[in-house]
N, C-alpha and C positions, 0 to 999 in steps of 0.2 A: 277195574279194567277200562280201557279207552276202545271205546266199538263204532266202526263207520256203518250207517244203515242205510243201501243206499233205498232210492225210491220210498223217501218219506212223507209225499204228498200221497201214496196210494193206501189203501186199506193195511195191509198187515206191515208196511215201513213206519205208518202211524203206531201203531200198537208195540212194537218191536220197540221203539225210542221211548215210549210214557214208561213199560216196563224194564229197561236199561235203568231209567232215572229211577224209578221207582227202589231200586235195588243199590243206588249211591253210585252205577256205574259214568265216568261220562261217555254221553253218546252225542254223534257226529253226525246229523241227519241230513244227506244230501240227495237232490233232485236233478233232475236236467239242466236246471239254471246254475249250477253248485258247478255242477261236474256233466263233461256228456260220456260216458261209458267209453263211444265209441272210438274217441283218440286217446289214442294210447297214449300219448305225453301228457294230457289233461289228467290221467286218471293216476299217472304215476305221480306228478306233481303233487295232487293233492293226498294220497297217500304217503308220501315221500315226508309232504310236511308237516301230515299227523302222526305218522309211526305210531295207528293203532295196536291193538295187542289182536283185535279181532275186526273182521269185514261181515257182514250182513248183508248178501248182496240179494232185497227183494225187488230191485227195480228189472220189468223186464214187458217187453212187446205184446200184450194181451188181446188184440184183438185177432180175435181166430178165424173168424168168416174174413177180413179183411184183410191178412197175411196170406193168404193163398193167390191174391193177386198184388200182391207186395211182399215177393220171397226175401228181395234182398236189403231192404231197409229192416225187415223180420230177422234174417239172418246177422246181419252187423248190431243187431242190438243184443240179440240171446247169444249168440253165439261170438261172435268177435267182441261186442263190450263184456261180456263174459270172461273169455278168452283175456283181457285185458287185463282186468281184478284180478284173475289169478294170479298171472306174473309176475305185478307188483306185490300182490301179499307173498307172492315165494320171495322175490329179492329182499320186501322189510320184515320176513319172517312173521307175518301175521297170519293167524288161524283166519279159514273162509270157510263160510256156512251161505251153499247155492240152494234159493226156493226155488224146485222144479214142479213139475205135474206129474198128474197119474195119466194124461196124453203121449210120456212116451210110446208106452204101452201099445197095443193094437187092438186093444178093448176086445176083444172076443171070447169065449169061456164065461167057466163062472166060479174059478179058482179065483180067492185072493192074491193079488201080487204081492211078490216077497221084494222087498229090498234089492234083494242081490241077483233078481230073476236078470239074465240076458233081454237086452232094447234090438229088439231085429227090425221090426217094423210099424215107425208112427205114422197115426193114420190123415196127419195133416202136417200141411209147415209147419206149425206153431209148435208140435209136438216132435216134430224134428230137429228144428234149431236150439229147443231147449233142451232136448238129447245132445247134439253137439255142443251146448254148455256145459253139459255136465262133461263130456268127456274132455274140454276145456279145461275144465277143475279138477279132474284126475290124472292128466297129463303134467300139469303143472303143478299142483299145491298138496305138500305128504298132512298138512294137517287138515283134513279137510271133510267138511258135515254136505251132503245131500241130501237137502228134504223134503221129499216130494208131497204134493195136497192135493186137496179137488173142492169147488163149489164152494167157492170160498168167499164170505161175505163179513163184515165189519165196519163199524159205524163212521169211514172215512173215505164214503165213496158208494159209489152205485154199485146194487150186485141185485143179487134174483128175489131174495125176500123184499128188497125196496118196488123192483117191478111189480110184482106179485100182487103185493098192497094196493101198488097205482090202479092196478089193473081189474082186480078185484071189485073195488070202491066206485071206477068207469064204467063200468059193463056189467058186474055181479053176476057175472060166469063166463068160465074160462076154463080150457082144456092145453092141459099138461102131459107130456108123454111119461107113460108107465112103464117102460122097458129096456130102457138105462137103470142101470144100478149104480151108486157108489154110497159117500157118505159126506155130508155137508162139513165147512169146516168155519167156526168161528175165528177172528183173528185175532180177540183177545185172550181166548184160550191158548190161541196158538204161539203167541209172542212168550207166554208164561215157559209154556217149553223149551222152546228156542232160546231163552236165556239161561234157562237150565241147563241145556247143549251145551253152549255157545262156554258155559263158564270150567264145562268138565275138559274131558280130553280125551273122550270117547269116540274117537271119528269114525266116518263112515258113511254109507249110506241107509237113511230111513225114512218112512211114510208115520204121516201125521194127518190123521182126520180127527172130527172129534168122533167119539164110539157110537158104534152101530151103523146099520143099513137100510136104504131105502130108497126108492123112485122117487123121482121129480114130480110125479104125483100124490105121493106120500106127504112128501117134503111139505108140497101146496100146502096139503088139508092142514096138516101141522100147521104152518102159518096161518092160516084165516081161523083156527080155534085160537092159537094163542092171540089173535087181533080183538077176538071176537067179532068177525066178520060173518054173514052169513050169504057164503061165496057157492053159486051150484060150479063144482070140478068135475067134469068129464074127464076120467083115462083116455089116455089115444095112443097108437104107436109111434115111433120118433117118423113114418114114412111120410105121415102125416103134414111134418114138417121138415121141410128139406133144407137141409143147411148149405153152403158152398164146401165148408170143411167138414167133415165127415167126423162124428161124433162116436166115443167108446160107448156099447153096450153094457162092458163090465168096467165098474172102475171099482173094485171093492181091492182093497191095501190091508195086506195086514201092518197089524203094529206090535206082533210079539217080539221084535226088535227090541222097541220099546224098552219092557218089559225087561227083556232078558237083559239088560245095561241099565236099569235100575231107576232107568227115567218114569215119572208120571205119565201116565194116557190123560185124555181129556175127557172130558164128559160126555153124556151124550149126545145127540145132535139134537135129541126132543127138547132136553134143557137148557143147551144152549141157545136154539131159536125161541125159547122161552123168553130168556132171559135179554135176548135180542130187543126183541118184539118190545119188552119192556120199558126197553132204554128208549127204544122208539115213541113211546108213549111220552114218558119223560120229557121228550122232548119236542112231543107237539108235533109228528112225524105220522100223526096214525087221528 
């Protein structure tokens, strides 16, 4: 297969292309300097003259406290350059596989969201315009993968276990909020699936974390054992710390989706921040 990934300077666009190649695919990895999402003749162009088989679209607007005062540069990336890849995969008949969030959501409860739960209300921009991608991608593209994630970290970029470490190692205590729920997600587990998707023809939408649950407290302690740090973490509630964007409570997904289409889950989150951690080591990082 010939697969465009885009957003391949970020954490899981990186991971998404090593495992393409890994598997004999070719893959097409492009960034802002490649392609900018947001003009639509740019994106057709360059799709136009790859006539991939499949699009991988992980490029997308992530800062979330800072999209709330930049709706509409937020919006023309998730939503309009979105809006755009689909098009063109519907005109060159190429399958598109959209990474969304578990921020569509409104975070309240403490039910798992399901897949195919109804998006009434997100509880920020960011969580909004990436709802409006999605409905982007089901307006326009019949073959079409929705995968939504949460806490999502990978050896290609800054994320919370890298904080954590910094933070740790500075001060050797530090307080975490205990009262969000979801489930961490590593990107190299996560790209394994994604190419497993990506090669079937199982479309739809589904949630991928890697398996099990737990607080951003939780999460902490896990990281400074597996560092072998010895970090004092105080619980605190999220009031603690006031965000601009207003953060879910619940982000817990199921993945019997998954399951039920025959796809691998991922491991769990203990041993993939294990095995993180590791690589961290590895490399001189810890």
């Amino acid at each position: 297969m010939k697969v465009i990934v885009t957003g391949v300077k970020g954490q899981l666009g990186h991971d998404v292309v090593e495992e393409l190649a890994k598997r004999g695919h070719t893959a097409i990895g492009i960034d802002i300097a490649d392609c900018d999402i947001t003009d639509a003749s740019a994106v057709d162009s360059v799709i136009g003259r790859a006539k991939p088989d499949a699009v991988i679209h992980c490029a997308a607007y992530t800062a979330v406290d800072k999209a709330e005062d930049n709706v509409e540069i937020c919006r023309k990336v998730n939503a309009k350059g979105t809006e755009n890849i689909a098009k063109s995969c519907k005109e060159y008949g190429a399958k598109m596989m959209y990474i969304s969030t578990d921020y569509v959501f409104d975070g309240q409860g403490q039910r798992p969201w399901e897949p195919d739960d109804e998006v009434t209300q997100p509880l920020n921009v960011y969580g909004q315009t990436k709802y409006e991608g999605e409905v982007a991608v089901t307006s326009n593209v019949d073959k079409f993968f929705i995968v939504r994630i949460s806490w999502v970290f990978g050896i290609n970029g800054s994320n919370f276990i890298r904080t954590m470490l910094r933070l740790g190692k500075e001060r050797g205590a530090v307080k975490v909020v205990d009262d969000q729920i979801g489930s961490p997600t590593y990107t190299y587990d996560l790209a394994i699936l994604l190419v497993d998707m990506i090669e079937s023809d199982k479309y739809g939408r589904y949630h991928a974390t890697n398996e099990g649950l737990c607080s951003w407290y939780e999460f902490t302690k896990e990281i400074y054992a597996a560092a072998g740090l010895d970090v004092d973490v105080t619980p605190v509630p999220a009031t603690e710390f006031p965000t601009k964007a207003k953060r879910p409570y619940n982000s817990r997904m199921s993945k019997e989706k998954l399951t039920a289409n025959g796809f691998n889950r991922l491991p769990s989150w203990q041993d993939a921040t294990k095995r993180y951690v590791e690589l961290l080591k590895e490399n001189d990082e810890i």
